[in-house]
Structure formats: C-alpha cells, structure tokens
C-alpha positions as CSV (number, residue, x, y, z in Angstrom):
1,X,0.0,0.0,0.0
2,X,1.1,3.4,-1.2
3,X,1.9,6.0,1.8
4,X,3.5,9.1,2.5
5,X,5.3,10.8,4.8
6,X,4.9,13.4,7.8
7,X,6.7,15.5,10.3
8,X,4.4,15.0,13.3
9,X,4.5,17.1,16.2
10,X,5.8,14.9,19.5
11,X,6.0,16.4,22.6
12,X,9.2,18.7,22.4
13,X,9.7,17.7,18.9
14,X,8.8,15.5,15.8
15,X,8.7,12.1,14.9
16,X,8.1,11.1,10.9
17,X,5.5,8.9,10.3
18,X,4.0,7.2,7.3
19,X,0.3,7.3,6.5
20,X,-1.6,5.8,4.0
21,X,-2.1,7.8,0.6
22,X,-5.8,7.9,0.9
23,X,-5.3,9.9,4.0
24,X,-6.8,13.9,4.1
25,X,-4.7,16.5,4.9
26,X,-6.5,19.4,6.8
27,X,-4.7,22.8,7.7
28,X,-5.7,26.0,8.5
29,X,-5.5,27.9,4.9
30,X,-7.7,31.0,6.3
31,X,-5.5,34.2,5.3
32,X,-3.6,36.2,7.9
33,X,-5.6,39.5,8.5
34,X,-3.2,42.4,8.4
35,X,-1.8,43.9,12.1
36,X,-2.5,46.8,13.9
37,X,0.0,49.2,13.3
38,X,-0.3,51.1,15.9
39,X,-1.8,48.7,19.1
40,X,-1.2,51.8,22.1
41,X,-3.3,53.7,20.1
42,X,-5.8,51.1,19.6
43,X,-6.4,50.5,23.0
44,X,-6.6,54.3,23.5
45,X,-9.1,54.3,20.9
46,X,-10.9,51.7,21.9
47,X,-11.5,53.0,25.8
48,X,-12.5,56.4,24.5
49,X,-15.2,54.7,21.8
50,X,-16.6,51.6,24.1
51,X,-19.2,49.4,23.2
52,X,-22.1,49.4,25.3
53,X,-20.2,51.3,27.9
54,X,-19.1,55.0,29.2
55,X,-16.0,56.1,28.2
56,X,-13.4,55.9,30.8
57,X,-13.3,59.6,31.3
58,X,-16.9,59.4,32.9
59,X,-16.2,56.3,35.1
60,X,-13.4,57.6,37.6
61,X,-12.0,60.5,39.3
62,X,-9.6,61.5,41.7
63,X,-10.8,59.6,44.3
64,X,-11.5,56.2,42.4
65,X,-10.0,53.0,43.6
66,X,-9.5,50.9,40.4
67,X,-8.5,47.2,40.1
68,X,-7.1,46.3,36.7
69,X,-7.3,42.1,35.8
70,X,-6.0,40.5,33.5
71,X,-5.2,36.9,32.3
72,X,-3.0,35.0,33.5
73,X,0.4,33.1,31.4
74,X,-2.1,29.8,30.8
75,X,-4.9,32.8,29.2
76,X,-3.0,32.6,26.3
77,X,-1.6,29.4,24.6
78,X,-0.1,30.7,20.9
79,X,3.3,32.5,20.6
80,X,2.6,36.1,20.7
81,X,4.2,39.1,19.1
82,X,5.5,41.0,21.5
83,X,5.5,43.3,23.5
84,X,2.3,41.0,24.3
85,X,-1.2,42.9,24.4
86,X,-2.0,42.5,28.0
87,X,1.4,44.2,28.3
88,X,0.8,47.1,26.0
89,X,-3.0,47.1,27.2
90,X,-2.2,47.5,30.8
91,X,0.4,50.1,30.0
92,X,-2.3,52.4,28.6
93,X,-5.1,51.8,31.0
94,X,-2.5,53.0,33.7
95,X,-1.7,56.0,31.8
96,X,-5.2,57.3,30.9
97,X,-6.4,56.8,34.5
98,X,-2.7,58.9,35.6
99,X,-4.2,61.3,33.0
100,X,-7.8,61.4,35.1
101,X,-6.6,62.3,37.9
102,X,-6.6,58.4,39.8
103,X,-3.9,58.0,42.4
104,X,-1.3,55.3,41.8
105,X,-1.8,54.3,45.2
106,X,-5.5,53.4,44.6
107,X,-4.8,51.0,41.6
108,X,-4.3,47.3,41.5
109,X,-3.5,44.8,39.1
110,X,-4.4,41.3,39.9
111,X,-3.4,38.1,37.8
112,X,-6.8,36.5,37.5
113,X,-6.0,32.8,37.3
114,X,-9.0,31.5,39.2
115,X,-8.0,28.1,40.3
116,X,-4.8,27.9,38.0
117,X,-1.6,27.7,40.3
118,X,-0.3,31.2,41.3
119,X,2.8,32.9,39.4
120,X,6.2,34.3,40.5
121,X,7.3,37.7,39.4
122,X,9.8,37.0,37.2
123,X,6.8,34.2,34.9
124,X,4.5,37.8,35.4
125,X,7.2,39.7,33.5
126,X,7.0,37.5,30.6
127,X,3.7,38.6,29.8
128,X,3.5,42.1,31.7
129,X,7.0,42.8,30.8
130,X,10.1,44.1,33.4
131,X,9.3,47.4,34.4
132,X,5.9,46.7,35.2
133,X,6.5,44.4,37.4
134,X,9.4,46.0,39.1
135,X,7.4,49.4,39.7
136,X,4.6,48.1,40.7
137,X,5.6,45.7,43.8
138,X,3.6,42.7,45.2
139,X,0.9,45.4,47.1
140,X,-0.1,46.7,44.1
141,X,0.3,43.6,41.4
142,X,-0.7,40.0,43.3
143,X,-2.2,36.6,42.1
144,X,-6.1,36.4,42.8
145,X,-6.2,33.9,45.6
146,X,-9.7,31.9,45.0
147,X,-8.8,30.3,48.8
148,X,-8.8,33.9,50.1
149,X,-12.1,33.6,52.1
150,X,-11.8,37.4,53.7
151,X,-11.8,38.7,50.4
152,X,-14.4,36.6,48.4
153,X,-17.9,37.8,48.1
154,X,-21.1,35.4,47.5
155,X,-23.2,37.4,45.0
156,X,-26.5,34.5,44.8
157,X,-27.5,31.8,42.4
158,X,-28.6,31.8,39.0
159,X,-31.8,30.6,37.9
160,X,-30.0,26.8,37.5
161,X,-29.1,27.5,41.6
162,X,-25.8,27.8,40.7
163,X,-23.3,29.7,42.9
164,X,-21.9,32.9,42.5
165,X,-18.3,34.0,44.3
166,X,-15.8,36.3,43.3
167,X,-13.2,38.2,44.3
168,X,-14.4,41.6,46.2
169,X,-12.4,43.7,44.0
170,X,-14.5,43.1,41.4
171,X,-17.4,44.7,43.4
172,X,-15.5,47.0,45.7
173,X,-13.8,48.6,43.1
174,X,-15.4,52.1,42.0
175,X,-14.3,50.6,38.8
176,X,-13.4,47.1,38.2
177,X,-11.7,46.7,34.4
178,X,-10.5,43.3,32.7
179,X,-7.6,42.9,29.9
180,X,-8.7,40.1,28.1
181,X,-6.4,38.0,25.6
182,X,-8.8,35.1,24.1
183,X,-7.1,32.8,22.2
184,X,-10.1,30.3,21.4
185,X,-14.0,30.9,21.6
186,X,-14.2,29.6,25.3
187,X,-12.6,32.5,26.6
188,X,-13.1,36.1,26.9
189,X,-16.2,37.8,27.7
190,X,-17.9,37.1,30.9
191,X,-15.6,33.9,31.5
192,X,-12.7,36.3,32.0
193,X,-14.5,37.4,35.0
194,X,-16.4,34.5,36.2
195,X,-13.7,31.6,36.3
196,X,-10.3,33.8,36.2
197,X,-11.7,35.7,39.6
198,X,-13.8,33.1,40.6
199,X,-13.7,30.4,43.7
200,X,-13.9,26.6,44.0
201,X,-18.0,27.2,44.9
202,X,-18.5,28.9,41.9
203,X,-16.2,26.7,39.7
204,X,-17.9,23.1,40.9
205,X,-21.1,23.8,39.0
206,X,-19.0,23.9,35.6
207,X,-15.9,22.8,35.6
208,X,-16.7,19.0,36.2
209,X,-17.7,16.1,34.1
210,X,-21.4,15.6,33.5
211,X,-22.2,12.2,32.7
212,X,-25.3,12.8,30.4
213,X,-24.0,16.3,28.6
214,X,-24.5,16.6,24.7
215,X,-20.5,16.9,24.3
216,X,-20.6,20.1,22.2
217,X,-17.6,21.7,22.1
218,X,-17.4,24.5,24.3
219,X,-15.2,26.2,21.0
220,X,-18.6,26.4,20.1
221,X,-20.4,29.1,21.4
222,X,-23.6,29.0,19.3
223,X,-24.3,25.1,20.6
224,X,-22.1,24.7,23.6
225,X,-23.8,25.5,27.1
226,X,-20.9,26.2,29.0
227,X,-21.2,30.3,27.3
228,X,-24.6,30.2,28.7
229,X,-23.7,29.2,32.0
230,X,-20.9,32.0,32.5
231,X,-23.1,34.5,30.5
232,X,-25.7,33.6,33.4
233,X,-23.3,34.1,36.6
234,X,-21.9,37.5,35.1
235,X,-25.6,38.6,34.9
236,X,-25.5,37.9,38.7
237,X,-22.1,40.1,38.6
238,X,-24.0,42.8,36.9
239,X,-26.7,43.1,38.8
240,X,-24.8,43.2,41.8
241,X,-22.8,46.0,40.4
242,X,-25.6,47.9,39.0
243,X,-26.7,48.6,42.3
244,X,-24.1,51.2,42.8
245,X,-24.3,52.1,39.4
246,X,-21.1,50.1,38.1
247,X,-20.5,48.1,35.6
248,X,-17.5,46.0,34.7
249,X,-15.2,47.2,31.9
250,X,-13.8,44.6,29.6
251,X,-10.9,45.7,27.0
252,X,-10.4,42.5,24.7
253,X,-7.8,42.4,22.7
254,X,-7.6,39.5,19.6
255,X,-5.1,37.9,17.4
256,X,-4.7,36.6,13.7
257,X,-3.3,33.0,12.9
258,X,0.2,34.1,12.2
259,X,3.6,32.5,13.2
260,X,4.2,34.6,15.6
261,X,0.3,35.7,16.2
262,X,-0.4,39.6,16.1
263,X,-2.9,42.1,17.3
264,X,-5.6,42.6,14.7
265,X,-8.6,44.2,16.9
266,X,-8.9,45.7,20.3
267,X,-12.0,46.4,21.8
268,X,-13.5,47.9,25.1
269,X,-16.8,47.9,26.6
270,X,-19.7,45.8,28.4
271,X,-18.5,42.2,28.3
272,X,-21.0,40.5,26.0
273,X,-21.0,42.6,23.7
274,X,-17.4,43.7,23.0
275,X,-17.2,39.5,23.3
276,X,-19.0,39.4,20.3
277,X,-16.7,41.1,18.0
278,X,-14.0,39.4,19.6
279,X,-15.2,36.1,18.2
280,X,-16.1,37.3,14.8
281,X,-12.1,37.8,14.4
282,X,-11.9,34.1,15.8
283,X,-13.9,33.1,13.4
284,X,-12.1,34.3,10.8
285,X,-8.8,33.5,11.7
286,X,-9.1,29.7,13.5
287,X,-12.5,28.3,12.1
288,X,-12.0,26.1,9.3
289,X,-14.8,24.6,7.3
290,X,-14.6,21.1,6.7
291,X,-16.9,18.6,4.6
292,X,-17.3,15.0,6.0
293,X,-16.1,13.3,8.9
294,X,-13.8,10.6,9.4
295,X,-13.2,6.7,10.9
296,X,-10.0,7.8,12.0
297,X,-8.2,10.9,13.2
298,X,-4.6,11.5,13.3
299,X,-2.8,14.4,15.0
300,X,0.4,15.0,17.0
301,X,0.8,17.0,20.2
302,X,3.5,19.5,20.3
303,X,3.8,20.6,24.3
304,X,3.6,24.6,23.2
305,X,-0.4,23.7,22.8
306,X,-0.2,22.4,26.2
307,X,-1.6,25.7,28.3
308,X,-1.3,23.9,31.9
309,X,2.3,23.1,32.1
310,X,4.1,26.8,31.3
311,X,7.0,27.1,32.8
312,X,7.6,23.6,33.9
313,X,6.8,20.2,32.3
314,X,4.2,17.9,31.1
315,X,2.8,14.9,33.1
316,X,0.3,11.7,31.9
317,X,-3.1,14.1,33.0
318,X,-2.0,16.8,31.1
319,X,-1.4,14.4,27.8
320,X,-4.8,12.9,29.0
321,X,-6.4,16.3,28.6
322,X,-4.4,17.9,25.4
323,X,-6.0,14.4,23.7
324,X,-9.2,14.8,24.7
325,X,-10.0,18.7,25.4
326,X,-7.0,20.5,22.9
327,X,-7.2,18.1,19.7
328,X,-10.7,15.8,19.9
329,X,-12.4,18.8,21.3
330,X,-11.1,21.3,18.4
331,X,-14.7,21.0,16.5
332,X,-17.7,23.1,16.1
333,X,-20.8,21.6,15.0
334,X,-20.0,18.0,15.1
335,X,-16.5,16.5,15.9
336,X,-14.1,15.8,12.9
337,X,-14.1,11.9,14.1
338,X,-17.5,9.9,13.4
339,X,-19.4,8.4,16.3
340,X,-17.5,5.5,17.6
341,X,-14.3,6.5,15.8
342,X,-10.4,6.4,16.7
343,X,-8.2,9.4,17.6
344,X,-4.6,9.0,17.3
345,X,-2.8,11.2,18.9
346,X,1.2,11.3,19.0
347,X,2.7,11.9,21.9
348,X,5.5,10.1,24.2
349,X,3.6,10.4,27.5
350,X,6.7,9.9,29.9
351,X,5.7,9.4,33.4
352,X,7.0,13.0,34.6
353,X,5.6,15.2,37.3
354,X,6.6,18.6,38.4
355,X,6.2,17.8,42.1
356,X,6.4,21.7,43.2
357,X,4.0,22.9,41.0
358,X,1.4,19.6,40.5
359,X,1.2,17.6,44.0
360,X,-2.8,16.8,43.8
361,X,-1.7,15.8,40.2
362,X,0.9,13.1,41.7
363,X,-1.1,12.3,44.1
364,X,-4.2,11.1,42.2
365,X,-1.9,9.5,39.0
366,X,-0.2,7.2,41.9
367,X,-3.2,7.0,44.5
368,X,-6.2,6.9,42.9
369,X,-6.1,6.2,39.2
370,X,-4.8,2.8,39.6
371,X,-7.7,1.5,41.5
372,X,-10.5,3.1,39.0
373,X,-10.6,5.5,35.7
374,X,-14.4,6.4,35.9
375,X,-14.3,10.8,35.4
376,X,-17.7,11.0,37.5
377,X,-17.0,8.6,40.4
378,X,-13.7,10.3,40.9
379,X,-15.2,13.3,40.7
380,X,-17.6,12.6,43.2
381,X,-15.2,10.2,45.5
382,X,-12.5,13.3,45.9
383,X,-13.5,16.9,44.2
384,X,-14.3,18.5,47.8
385,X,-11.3,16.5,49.5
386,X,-9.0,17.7,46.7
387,X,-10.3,21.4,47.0
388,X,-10.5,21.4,50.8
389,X,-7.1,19.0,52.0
390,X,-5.1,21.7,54.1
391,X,-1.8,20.7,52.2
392,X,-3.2,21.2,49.1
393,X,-4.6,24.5,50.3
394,X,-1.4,25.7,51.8
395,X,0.5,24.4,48.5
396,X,-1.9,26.8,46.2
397,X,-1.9,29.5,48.0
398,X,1.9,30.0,49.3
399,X,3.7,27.8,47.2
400,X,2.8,28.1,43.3
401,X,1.1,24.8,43.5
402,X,-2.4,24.0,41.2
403,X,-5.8,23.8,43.2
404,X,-6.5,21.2,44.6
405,X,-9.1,20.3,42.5
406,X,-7.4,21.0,39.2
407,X,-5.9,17.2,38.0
408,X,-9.9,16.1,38.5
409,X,-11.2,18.6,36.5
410,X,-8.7,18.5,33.7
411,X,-9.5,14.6,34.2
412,X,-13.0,15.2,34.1
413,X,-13.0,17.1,31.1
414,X,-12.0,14.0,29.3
415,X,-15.2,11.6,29.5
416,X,-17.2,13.8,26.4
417,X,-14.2,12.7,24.0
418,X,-14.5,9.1,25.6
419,X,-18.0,8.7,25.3
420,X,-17.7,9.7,21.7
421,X,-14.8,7.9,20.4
422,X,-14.1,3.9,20.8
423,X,-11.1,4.0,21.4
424,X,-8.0,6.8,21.8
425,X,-4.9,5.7,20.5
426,X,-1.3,6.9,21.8
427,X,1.3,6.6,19.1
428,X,4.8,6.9,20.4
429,X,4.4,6.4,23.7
430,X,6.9,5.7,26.2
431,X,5.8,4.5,28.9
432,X,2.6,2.2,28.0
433,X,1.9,1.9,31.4
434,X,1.7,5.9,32.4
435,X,-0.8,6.0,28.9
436,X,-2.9,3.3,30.0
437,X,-3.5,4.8,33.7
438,X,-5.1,8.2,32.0
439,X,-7.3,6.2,29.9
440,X,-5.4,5.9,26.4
441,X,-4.3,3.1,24.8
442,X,-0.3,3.0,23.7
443,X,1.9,2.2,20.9
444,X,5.2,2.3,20.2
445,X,4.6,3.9,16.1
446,X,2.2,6.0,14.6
447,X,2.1,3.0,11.9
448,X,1.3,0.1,14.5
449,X,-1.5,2.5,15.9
450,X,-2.8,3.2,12.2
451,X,-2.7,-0.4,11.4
452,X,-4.6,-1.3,14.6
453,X,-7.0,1.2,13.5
454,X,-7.8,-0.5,10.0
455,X,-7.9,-3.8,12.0
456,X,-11.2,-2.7,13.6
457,X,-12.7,0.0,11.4
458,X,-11.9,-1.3,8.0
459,X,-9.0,-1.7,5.7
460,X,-10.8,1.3,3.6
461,X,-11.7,3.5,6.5
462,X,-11.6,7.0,6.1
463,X,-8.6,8.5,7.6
464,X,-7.6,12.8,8.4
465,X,-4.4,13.9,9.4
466,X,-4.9,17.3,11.4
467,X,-1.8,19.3,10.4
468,X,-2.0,21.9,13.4
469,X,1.7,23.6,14.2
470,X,-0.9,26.2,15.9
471,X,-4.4,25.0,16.7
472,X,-7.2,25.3,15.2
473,X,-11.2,24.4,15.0
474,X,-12.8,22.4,12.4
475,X,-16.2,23.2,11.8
476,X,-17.6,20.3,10.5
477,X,-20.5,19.3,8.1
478,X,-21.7,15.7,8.5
C-alpha cells in the first residue's frame, strides 16, 4: 500500500510517520488578517469609543479605587508578538487613568487565574514585561487567591441555583476593568470574570464532568452550554454592580493566525457585547470549514499547545487532557471523528511530574487512578477532598502549586471525547503503562497505531491527518 510521509508534532519535537495515501490533509489555509499598526493607540481608541459602555473619562476620578485584571500566562496558549497585548494594554489603562486624575496608590492589578496555580514575578514579566512588574511591587500587582475567604464575596445563584463568588475587587472597586487575551472561543467575555476571579464554589457547578451532557464543544459558542452558563453568573455580577451604578469594563484584545500571532482588533466595553466582536475575528482566523467526517483521526501533540504546564513540564493528565479537550475537542458543529471512531494522537507520555507545581496531580496519577478511571466517580469520590485537604490549600496559596481540584477537572473534562470515540490511540508512547492509567491506549509507532485502527474500522476507512503547528477548529458538516 502506497503512503506518504509526515513531520508530526511529539511532545518537544517530531517524529516522521508514514500514513496511508488515501489519508486527508487538513490545515488551516484561512489568510492572515493584516496587524495593527499602531496597538497603544488602539487600545486608547478603543477605551474612549466603548461598546455598550461610558468612556473611561466618565467612570473615575480622583478619588476612584481601580483594580485592573487580566489573564494569567495559561490565558494565552499561541506565541505572541510581542510586546504582548496584556502588556501594551495594561500600560495604557495605567496612563489614561494617571491622566484622570486616579492616584497610583488606589490601583491594583491582579493576575486572575482562578483556580490555575499562582505565578512568581519574574513568569508575570513575561507577559507584563520588566518594568511593570518592578514598579509596581507585590501590594499593588498580586495573584487572585480563589482560597482567600476574607476577600471573596457570595453574589447568589442563577436561575439553574448555581453559585456565584468572586473576588471583592470586582465589586468593591469604583471601577473594576478586565484585559482580556482570548485565544479560542471559550474564553473572553464574561468567562474572564467568572472563572479567572472566581472560587472553588463557583467553579464546581461547571468545571466537572457531566455524565449525560451533549459533548458540544465548548469552541462552540452557538451550541455549547458552558457560554450560557458564565453569560448567566456574570448577569448575577452585573446586577450586583448595578446597584451602585457600576459596571464592569472589559478591554479584549484578539489575534490573527500568524507564526508569531499579532494584534488585529482591540475592543472595550460591556463584556458580552465587546465578546462578540472578539469572536467574529476568531472566526475568521481559526475556524475552518470542513466537509465530512472521518473513521479515523490522526494528529500530534506538540507541548507549546499544552496551556497547563508553562514554565515547567508535562505529566500523563496533562497528555490525557491535550488528547481529549485540545485536539478531539477542536470542532464546532460536530466532531471531525465519526461516532465510535479512533483518535490517534502522537505523543511520548513519559511518566513525569513537576512535584512543586502539580502535587494533587501526583497524588491522584499514583493513588487513585490505579484502582479506578471512571471521570464521574472520581469526581464525586474526591472533588471536595482535593479542594478542601489543608496541604493542598497551603500548597496553592503559598507555594505556586495547582488547586487542589485542578488534576480532577482537567481529568473530568476528558469523559465527552470518551463517550464519543471507541477508542483513543497513543502513538509513540513511552511508557505504556503511564498511557494506559489516564485512559489511552499506547503504541510504540504512529504505523502500528494506524494499522490497529484498519484492524477494527476497516482496511478502507476514512482517515484525516490534522496538520496543526498552531491549533485550530474544524467546523464540520456531517
């Protein structure tokens, strides 16, 4: 049988691999849209021209105390041009509120990472830059702290009785304004708010597996529910704000699809509707359409898409979750794979854990996944344990450690691509045992996993190869 060959991404590098001719090729072919030349004066723009929003000019004074959030180093997973734009975005917000009259002392910036691990000064700086971090000083630039309970406030429920808590800046602030960077359709908008500034009560309503959910993508806004869900907590947000007559700010700032990515469109103003135009430039730059799905799917894993492990290293969940969330879950409509299909995915999954940084993810990789692999059962075994254990706590909050509850829902996420698919191949893998234990099945080659796929969907099964050196989303027609 006729083949030919590819470069795959593989963890920290490639790995060539032969796949049959009949294979399709997809990339993303959508056209670069031309950068901002000028993205100070785009943001300046933007806050004097707001959407759905006063100007800033008519939102603080003298007396104002401001807090300024912004994502945090996982917001945004592409290489970025830089200076970065929550750098450049920051810079300006700072200098039009100097201009208004706002005392330095009465401004904060606050990382919001929700339940993501906390950051050290000198990861800040690669996003912020060196000078802001150095003038501003850990009392006036800090990590959100979602275990903080002094300085959380419970808000209510939505109509679905889920729970609302955030961060009191964002309603004891005379102003409260979010820098957003969304790299995908999932974040952005009212998400920015609601998960990066928001605590383990709030999160456990969304952010774990539901055994009965439709698995839409949640790159799909129009279908997915999880939009709906945040879009109904920052209603809560609002309302509570609008009491005082505030309202958040949001500026969003979004990208095109080139090597590195650059700043096309900046926009301020309420958050769902500045989101929108946010995603219309997603849409054109990431969304591509694609005609028919396929028996088998074949992509590799390059550890730059991997958002949870800057700054360190990769572990089994993490692979687990690029598999399932960052390459199955890269769909809108319907998933490039056909019911009951096969992913491949190429990776070498060593066992590897950064022990500082990921101790509930040891922990449940050594403890708990060798005695059972169901998402919802270990969910509902251990979620509050993981959130609540006091070593965990201590390790989040002082010592740059993940959440407690992070390695379940990162493991949770997993069950809508396993539902969906038969079976998840990992070609290359390195240690077969380490695969197995997160719930994919190993193989030393890319061929032997291809060939193991014609074994059980057919010798003439349809196979894609997902070219993605920089991810993007298929939207797919049946």
């Amino acid at each position: 049988m006729s083949a030919s060959v590819f470069r795959i991404p593989y963890g920290d590098s490639t790995i060539a691999a032969e796949l049959p001719e009949r294979t399709r090729v997809i990339r993303n072919t959508n056209k670069a849209l031309l950068t901002l030349p000028e993205p100070a004066q785009a943001v300046r723009d933007a806050l004097r021209s707001p959407i759905a929003h006063d100007p800033l000019s008519k939102l603080v004074n003298s007396k104002s105390k401001v807090t300024i959030a912004f994502d945090d180093p996982i917001g945004y997973v592409p290489q970025e041009k830089m200076p970065g734009f929550r750098e450049v975005a920051i810079k300006v917000v700072l200098e039009e509120l100097d201009k208004l009259g706002v005392e330095p002392q009465n401004i904060r910036l606050v990382c919001a990472g929700g339940l993501h691990r906390m950051w050290t000064p000198s990861e800040l700086a690669t996003i912020l830059g060196d000078e802001l971090v150095s003038r501003s000083g850990p009392s006036r630039l800090f990590n959100f702290d979602a275990e903080d309970k002094d300085n959380l406030v419970f808000l209510g429920e939505t109509k679905r009785y889920q729970e609302v808590e955030v961060s009191r800046l964002v309603t004891d602030s005379d102003q409260f304004i979010y820098v957003s960077h969304p790299w995908c359709h999932f974040n952005g908008g009212w998400k920015s708010v609601v998960v990066g500034l928001g605590s383990w009560r709030l999160m456990r309503h969304h952010h774990r597996p539901f055994a009965k959910a439709s698995g839409k993508s949640v790159l799909d806004p129009k279908r997915s529910a999880f939009p709906k869900l945040l879009n109904e907590m920052g209603a809560i947000i609002e309302a509570a704000l609008a009491k005082n007559g505030r309202r958040v700010l949001i500026v969003e700032g979004t990208m095109n699809n080139a090597v590195p990515q650059e700043l096309v469109q900046v926009v301020a103003g309420h958050p769902p509707e500045a989101h929108e135009k946010g995603l219309e430039i997603l849409d054109q730059q990431l969304v591509v359409d694609v005609k028919g799905q396929s028996d088998v799917v074949v992509c590799g894993m390059d550890n730059k898409r991997d958002p949870y492990s800057k700054f360190s290293i990769i572990n089994p969940i993490l692979v687990r979750n690029l598999a399932l969330s960052y390459t199955y879950g890269l769909f809108q409509n319907v998933p490039l794979v056909k019911p009951g299909g096969i992913l491949i995915v190429c990776h070498p999954c060593p066992k590897q854990f950064d022990a500082v940084k990921y101790q509930p993810y040891v922990e449940l990789f050594e403890k708990v996944l060798p005695h059972t692999k169901d998402a919802v059962e270990l969910w509902d075994l251990y979620a509050e344990e993981y959130a609540h254990r006091p070593d965990f706590v201590h390790k989040y909050r002082y010592g740059y450690g993940f959440h407690g509850s992070h390695p379940l829902i990162l493991y949770g996420q997993g069950i809508y691509g396993l539902n969906y698919l038969s079976k998840v191949f990992l070609a290359g893998a390195t240690d077969f045992e380490a695969a197995r234990r997160v719930g994919l099945e190993p193989f030393a080659s890319v061929e032997e996993a291809v060939a193991e796929a014609e074994n059980l969907m057919g010798k003439d099964c349809s196979i894609t190869y997902l070219d993605m050196p920089q991810a993007f989303i298929c939207n797919v027609e049946p």
